[in-house]
C-alpha positions as a printed NumPy array, in Angstrom:
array([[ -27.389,  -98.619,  -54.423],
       [ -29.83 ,  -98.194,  -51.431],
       [ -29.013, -100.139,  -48.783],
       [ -32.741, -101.165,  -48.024],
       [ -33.15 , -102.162,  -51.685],
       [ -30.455, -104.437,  -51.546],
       [ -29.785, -107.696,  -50.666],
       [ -26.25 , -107.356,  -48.509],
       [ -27.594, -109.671,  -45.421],
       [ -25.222, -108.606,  -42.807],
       [ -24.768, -110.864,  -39.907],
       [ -24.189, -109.865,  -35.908],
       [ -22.527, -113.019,  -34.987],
       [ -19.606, -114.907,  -36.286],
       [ -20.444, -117.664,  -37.834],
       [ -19.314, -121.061,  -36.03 ],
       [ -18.027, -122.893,  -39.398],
       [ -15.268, -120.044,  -40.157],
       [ -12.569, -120.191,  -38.341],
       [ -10.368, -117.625,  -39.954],
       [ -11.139, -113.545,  -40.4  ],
       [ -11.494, -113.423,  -44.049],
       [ -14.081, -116.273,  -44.279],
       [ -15.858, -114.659,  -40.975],
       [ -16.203, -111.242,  -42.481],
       [ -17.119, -112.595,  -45.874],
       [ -20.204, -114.433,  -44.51 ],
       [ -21.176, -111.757,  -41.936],
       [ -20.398, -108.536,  -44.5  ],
       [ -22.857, -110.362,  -46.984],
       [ -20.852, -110.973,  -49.446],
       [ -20.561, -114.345,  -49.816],
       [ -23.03 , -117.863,  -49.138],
       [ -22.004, -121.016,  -48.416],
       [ -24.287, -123.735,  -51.382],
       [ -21.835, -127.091,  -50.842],
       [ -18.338, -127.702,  -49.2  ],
       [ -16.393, -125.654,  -50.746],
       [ -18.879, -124.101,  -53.237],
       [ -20.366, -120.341,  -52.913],
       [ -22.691, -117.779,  -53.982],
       [ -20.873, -114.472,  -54.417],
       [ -23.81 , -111.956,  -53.577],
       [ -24.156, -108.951,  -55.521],
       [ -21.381, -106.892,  -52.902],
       [ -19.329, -109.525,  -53.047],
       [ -19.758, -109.979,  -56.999],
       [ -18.768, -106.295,  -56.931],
       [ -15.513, -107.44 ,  -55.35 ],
       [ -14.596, -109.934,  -57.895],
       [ -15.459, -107.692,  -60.691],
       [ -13.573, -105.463,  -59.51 ],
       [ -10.284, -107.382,  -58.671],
       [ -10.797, -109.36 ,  -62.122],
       [ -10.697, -105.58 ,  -64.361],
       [  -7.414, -104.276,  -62.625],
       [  -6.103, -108.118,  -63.345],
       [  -7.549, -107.827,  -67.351],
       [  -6.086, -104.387,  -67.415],
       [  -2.826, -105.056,  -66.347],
       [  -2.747, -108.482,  -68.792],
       [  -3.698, -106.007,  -72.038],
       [  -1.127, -102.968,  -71.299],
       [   1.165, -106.163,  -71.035],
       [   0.386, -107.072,  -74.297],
       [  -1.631, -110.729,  -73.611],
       [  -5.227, -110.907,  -75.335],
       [  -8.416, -111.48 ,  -73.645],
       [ -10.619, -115.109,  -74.642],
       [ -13.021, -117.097,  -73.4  ],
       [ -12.259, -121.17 ,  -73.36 ],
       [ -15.139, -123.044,  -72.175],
       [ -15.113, -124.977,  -68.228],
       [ -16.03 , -128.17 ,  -69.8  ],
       [ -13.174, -130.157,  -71.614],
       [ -12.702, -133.279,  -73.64 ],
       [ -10.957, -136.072,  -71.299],
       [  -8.697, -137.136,  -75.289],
       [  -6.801, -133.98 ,  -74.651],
       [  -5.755, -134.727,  -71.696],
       [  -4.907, -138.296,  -72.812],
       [  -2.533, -136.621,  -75.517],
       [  -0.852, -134.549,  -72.857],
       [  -0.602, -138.075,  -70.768],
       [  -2.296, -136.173,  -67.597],
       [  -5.904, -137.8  ,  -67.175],
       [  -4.05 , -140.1  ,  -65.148],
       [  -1.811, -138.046,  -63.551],
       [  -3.692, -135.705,  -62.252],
       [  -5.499, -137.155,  -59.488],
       [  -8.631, -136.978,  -58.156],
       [  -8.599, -133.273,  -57.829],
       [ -10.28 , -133.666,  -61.221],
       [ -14.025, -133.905,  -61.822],
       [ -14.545, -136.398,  -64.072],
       [ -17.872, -136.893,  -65.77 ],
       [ -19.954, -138.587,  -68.839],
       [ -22.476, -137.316,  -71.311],
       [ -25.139, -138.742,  -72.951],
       [ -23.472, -140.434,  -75.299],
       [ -20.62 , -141.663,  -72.356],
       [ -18.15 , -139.785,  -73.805],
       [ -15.314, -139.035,  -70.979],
       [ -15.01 , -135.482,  -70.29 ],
       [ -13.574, -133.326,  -67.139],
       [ -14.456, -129.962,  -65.041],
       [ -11.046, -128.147,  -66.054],
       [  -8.808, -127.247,  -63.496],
       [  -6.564, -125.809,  -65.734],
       [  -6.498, -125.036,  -69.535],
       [  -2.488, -125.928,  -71.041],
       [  -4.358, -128.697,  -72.976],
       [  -6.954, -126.657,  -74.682],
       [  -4.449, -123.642,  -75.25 ],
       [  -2.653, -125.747,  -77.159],
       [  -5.297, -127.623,  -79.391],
       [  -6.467, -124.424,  -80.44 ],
       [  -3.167, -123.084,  -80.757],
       [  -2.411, -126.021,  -83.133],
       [  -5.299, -125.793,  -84.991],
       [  -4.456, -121.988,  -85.854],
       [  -1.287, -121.46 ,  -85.838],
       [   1.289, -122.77 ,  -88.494],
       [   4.724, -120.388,  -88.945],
       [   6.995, -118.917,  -86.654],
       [   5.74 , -115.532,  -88.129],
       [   2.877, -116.094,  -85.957],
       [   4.528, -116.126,  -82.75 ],
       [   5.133, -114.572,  -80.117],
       [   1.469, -115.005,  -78.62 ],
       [  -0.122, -114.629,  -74.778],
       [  -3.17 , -115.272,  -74.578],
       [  -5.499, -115.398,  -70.943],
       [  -9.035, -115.795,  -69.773],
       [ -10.696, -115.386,  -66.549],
       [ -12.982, -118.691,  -66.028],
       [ -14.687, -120.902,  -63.25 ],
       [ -12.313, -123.983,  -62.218],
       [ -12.794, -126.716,  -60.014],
       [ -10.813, -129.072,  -58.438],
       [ -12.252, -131.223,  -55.897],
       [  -9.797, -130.543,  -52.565],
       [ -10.342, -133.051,  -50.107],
       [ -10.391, -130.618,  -47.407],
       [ -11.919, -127.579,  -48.544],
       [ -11.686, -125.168,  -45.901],
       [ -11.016, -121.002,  -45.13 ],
       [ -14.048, -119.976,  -47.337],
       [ -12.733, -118.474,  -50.344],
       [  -8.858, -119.124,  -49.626],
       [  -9.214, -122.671,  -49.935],
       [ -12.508, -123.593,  -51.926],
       [ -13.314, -126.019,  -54.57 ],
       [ -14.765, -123.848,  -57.073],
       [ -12.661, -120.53 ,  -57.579],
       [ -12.533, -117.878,  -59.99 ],
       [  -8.85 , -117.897,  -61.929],
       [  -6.807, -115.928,  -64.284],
       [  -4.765, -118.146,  -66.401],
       [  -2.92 , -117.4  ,  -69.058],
       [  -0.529, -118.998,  -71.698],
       [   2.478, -118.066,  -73.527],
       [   3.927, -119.079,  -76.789],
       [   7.236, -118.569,  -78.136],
       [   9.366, -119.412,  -80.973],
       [  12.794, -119.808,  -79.036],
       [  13.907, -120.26 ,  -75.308],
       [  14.859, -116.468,  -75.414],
       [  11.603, -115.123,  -76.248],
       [   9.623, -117.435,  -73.679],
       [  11.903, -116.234,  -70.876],
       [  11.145, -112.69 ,  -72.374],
       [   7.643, -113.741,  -72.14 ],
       [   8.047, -114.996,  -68.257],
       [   9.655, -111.499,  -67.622],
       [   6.645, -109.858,  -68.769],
       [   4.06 , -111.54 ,  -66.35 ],
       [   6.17 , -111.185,  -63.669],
       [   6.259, -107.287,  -64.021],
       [   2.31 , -107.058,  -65.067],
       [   1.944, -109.063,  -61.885],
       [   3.875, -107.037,  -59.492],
       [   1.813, -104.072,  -60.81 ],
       [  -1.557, -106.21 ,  -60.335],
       [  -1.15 , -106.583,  -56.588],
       [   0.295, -102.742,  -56.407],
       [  -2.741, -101.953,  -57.77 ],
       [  -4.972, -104.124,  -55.723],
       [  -3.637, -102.415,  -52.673],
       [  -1.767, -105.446,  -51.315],
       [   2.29 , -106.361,  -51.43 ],
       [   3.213, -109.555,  -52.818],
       [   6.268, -110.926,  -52.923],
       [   7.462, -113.532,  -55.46 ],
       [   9.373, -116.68 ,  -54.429],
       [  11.156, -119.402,  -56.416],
       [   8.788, -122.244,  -56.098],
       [   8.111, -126.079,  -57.38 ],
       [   6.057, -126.68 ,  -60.661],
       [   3.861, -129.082,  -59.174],
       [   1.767, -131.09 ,  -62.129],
       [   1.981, -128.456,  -63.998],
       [   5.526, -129.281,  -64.626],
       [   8.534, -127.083,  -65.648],
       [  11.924, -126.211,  -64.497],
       [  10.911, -122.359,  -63.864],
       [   8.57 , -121.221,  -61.767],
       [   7.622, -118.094,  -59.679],
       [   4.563, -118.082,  -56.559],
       [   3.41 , -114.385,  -55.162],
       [   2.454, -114.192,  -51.703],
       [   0.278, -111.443,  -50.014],
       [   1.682, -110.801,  -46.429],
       [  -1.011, -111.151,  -44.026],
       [  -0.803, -112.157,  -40.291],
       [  -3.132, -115.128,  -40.711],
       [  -1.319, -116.604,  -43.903],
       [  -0.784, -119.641,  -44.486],
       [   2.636, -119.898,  -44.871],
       [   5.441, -118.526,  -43.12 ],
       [   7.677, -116.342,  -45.218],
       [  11.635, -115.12 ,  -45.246],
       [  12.383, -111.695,  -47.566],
       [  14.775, -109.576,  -48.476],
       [  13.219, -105.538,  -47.407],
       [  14.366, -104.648,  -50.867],
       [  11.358, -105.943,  -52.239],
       [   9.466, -102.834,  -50.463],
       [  11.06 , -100.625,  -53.265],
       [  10.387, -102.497,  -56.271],
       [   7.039, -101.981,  -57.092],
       [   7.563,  -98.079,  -57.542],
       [  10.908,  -99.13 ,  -59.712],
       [   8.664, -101.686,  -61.352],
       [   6.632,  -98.456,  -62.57 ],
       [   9.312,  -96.876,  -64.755],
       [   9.769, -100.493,  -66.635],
       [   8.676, -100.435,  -70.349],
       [   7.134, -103.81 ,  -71.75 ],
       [   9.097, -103.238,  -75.048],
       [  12.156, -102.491,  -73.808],
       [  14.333, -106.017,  -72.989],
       [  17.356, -104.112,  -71.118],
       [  15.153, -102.585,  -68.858],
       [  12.787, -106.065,  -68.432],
       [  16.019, -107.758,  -67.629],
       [  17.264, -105.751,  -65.252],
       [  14.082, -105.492,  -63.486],
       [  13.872, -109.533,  -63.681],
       [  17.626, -109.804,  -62.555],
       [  17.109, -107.337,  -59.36 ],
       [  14.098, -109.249,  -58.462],
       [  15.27 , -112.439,  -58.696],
       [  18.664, -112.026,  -56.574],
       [  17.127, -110.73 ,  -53.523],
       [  16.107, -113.793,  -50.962],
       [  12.322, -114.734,  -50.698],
       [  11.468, -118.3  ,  -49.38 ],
       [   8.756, -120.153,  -47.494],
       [  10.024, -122.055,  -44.678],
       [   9.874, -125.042,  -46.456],
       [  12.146, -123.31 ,  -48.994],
       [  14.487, -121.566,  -46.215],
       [  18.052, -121.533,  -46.589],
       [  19.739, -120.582,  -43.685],
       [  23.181, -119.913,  -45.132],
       [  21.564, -117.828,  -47.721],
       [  19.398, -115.943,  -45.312],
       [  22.394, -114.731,  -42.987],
       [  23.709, -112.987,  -46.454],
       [  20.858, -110.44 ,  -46.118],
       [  21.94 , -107.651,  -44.626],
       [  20.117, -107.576,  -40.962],
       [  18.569, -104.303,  -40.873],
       [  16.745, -105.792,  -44.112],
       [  15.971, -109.097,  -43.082],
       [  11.988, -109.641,  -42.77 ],
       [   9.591, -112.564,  -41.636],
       [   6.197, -112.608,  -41.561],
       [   2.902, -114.969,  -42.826],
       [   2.026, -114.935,  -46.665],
       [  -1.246, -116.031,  -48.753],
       [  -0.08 , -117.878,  -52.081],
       [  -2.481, -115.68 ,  -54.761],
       [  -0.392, -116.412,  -58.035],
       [   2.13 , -118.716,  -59.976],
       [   3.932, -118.566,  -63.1  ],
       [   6.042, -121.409,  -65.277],
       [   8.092, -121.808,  -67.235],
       [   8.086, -125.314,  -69.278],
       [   9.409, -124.888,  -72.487],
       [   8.11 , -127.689,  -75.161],
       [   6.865, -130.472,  -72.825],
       [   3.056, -129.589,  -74.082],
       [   3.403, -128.724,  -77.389],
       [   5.518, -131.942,  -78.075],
       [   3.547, -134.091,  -76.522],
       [   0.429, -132.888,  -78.303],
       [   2.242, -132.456,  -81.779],
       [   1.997, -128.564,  -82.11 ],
       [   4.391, -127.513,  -83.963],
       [   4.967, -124.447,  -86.629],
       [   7.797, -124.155,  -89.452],
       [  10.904, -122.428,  -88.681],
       [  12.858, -119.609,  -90.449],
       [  14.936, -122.615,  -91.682],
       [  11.712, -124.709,  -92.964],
       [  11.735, -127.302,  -90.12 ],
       [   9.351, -127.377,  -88.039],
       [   9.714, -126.599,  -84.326],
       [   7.696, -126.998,  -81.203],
       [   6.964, -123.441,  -79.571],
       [   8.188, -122.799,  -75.966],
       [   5.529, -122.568,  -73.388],
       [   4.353, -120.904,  -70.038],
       [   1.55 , -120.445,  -67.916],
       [   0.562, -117.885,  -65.497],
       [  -2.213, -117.601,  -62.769],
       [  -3.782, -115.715,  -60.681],
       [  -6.344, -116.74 ,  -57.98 ],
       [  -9.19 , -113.727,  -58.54 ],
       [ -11.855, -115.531,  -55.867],
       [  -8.969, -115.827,  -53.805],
       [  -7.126, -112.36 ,  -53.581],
       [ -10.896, -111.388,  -52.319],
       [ -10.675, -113.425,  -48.914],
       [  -6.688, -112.571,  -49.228],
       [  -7.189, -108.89 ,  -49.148],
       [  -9.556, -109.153,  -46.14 ],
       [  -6.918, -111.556,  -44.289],
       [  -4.531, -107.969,  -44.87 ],
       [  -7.409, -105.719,  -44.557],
       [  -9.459, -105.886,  -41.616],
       [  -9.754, -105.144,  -37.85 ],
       [ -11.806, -105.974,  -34.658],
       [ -14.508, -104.108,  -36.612],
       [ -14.506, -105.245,  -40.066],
       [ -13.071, -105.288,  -43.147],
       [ -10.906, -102.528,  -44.434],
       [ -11.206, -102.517,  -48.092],
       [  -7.902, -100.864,  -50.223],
       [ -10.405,  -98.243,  -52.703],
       [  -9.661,  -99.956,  -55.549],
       [ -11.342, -103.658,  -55.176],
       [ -14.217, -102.136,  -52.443],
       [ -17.928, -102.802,  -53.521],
       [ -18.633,  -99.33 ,  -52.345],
       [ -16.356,  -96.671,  -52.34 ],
       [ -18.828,  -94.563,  -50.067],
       [ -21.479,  -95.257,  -47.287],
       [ -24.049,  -92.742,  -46.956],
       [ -24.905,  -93.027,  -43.443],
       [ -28.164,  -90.992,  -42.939],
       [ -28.497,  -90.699,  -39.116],
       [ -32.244,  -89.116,  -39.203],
       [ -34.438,  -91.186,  -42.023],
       [ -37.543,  -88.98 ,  -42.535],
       [ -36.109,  -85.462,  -41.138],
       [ -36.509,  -83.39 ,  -44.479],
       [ -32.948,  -81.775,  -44.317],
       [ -31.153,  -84.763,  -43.851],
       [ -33.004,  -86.872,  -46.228],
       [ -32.237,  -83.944,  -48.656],
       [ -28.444,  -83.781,  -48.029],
       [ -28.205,  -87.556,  -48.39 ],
       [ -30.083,  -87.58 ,  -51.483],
       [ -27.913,  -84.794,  -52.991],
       [ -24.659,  -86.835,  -52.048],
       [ -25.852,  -90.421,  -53.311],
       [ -27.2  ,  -88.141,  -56.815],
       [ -23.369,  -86.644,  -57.491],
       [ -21.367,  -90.031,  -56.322],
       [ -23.731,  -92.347,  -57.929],
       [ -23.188,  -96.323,  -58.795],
       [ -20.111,  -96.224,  -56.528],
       [ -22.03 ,  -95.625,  -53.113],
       [ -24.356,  -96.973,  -51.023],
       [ -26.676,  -95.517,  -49.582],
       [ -27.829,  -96.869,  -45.949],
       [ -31.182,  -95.336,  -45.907],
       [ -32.848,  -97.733,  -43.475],
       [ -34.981,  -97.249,  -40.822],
       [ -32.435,  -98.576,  -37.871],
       [ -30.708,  -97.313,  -35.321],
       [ -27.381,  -95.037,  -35.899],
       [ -25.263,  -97.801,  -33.907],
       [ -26.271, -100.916,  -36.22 ],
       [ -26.036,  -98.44 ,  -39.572],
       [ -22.258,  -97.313,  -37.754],
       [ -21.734, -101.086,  -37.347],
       [ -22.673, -102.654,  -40.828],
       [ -20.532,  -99.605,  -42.116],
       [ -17.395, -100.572,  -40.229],
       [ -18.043, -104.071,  -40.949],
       [ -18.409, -103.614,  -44.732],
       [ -15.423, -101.874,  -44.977],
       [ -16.13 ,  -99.015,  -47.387],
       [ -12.967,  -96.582,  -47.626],
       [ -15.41 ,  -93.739,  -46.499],
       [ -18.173,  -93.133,  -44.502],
       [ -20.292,  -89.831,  -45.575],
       [ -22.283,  -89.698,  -41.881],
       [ -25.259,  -86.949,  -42.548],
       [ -27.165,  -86.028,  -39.069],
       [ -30.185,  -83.003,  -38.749],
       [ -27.635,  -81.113,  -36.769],
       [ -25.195,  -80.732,  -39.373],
       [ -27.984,  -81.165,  -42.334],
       [ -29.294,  -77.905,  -41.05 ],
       [ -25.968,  -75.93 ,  -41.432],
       [ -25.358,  -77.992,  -44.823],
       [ -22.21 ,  -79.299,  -43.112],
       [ -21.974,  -83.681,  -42.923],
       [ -19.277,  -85.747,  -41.256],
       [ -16.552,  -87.684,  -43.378],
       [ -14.673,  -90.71 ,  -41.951],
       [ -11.651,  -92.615,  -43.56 ],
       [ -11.88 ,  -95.857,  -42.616],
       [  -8.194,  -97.215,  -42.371],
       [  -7.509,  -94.136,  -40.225],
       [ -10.891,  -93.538,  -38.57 ],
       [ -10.407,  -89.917,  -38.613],
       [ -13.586,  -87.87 ,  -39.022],
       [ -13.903,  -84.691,  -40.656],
       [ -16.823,  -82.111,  -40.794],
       [ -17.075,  -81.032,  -43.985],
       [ -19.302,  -78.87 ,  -46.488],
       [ -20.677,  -81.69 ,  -49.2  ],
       [ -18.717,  -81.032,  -51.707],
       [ -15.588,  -80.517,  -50.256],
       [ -16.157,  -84.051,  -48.619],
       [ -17.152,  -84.932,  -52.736],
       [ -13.602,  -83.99 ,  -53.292],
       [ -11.675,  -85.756,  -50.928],
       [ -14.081,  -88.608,  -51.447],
       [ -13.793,  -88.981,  -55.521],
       [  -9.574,  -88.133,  -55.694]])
């Protein structure tokens, strides 16, 4: 993409309304727009960003053996009622009327409409096991909406569902997420660590939250170093084989991870010191377990090997896409900008030409957007070197391919890593190489 064909409207300033980095560098990287309190437009970088963070999330949901759908946002207020949560809820949930008055809701979540269709389709045990996901616009109106994307009303979400025939095979199930999820944020670029955690009104008596350690988190967090390691481990884990699931599930789930609402300090002294960590964590995922409580309560139920019928086991599992995009940033970034992990990055190169309209360097840019393609941008304005340097830094592209007449002449350009800042000179397409590994 060329820069001055595009509309990425960088700001100088910081915007007074954000008061923490990720929702500051959203707004001034152009990625993001601000339409009602806690409602945005995600502008085509920052679209980029989201699809991006939402295919290594449907990736990592199909090698884990969950199917892809496509519920709709809009849902009948009767299912609820069968489920006994219209009430419940709160006032988190949009409510709203037709035409014809019939009562229907924004969903904020889908464990209702999962299991309608699910009951409609579904009718012997032979049918099961099942996970199936989506990735869908919620809402739920938060009386405070605040942080930009971290805390907004309208978010982009992963959820998913499970369906079981026996406790054994929901657990199983559980298992399963949690690994696809550990490799999800590995892949992302961040470290998450999961943490026991409370159902909330999703209900349950199982249930898992994964927090990205950042400095400006939310939350303050308590873990066990171990959890450095088990990402790689996580790698040599086959889906289809339960021993190895288990133990994977079983080494996970012993080693201490709290919140400091959740912090027990008798427990915590039984971590080794030298392993003991603390630090601030963004909540970007949860998974439950909650066996029947939906599937009774909305009569789905399939016949057993026996010829009764039984209600399948149940869990959910979610994963905050629109969020993980300010949550990166909040682990990403310095006094510059945002320092994307290559994966989720709009861009995976700037083209910084430093002479528009000198013929070499024009040429040499040209050559290097032609080879790399969809996956840079090119900054081919007419603006000074220290603002193109500047929107660079603050867009956070993993490299910078910085192409000036002096070097243009010798067919020699300048490469720059952003994490490190180090700055090579470089023929094109050894740059190409180190650029596209």
């Amino acid at each position: 993409m060329r820069l001055s064909r595009s509309l990425i409207p960088t700001l100088k300033e910081n915007p007074a309304e954000a008061q923490i980095a990720s929702h500051r560098l959203m707004l001034r990287a152009g990625l993001i727009r601000q339409q009602a309190a806690g409602i945005y437009a995600w502008l085509p970088a920052g679209q980029r960003v989201l699809r991006n963070i939402a295919q290594i999330v449907r990736e990592e949901q199909d090698r884990a053996g969950a199917q892809e759908m496509l519920m709709p946002t809009i849902q009948s207020a009767e299912l609820w009622r069968e489920s006994r949560r219209y009430d419940a809820y709160g006032p988190e949930m949009l409510r709203i009327a037709d035409r014809h008055d019939r009562e229907l809701l924004y969903g904020p979540t889908n464990e209702e409409m999962i299991t309608a269709i699910m009951r409609e389709n579904v009718q012997s045990y032979r049918d099961l096991p099942q996970i199936l996901y989506h990735i869908q616009w919620k809402f739920r109106d938060e009386m405070r909406p605040r942080f930009g994307v971290l805390r907004g009303r309208e978010f982009l979400m992963k959820d998913g569902y499970s369906f079981d025939f026996n406790y054994e095979g929901a657990v199983t199930s559980y298992r399963r997420m949690m690994l696809a999820y550990m490799r999800t944020f590995r892949r992302l670029g961040v470290r998450a660590i999961p943490m026991r955690a409370d159902t909330g009104p999703i209900g349950g008596d199982l249930s898992h939250e994964f927090h990205i350690l950042a400095s400006t988190g939310e939350s303050a967090v308590f873990y066990d170093a171990a959890f450095e390691a088990i990402d790689l481990r996580g790698e040599q884990v086959s889906y289809d084989d339960s021993a190895e699931l288990d133990a994977f599930f079983a080494h996970m789930t012993t080693l201490y991870a709290a919140t400091d609402e959740k912090h027990d300090t008798e427990a915590w002294k039984a971590v080794p010191e030298l392993r003991r960590r603390e630090g601030r964590g963004i909540e970007v995922g949860q998974i439950f377990y909650f066996g029947s409580k939906y599937t009774k309560a909305m009569g789905f139920s399939v016949v057993g090997p026996d010829g009764a019928r039984i209600h399948p086991e149940m869990g959910s599992y979610g994963i905050g896409v629109s969020r993980l995009a300010g949550a990166i940033i909040e682990a990403n970034h310095d006094s510059a900008g945002i320092i994307w992990p290559a994966a989720v990055a709009p861009f995976r190169v700037a083209i910084v030409n430093l002479r528009q309209g000198d013929a070499e360097t024009d040429a040499l840019c040209e050559l290097a957007y032609a080879k790399i393609g969809d996956s840079a941008l090119y900054d081919d304005r007419h603006e000074r070197a220290g603002m193109k340097f500047a929107d660079a830094d603050l867009m956070g592209h993993p490299w910078q391919l910085i192409v000036g007449p002096r070097g243009a002449a010798r067919g020699r350009l300048e490469l720059k890593e952003r994490c490190s800042n180090e700055r090579l000179e470089l023929a094109l397409e050894d740059a190409l190489t180190k650029v596209m590994a």
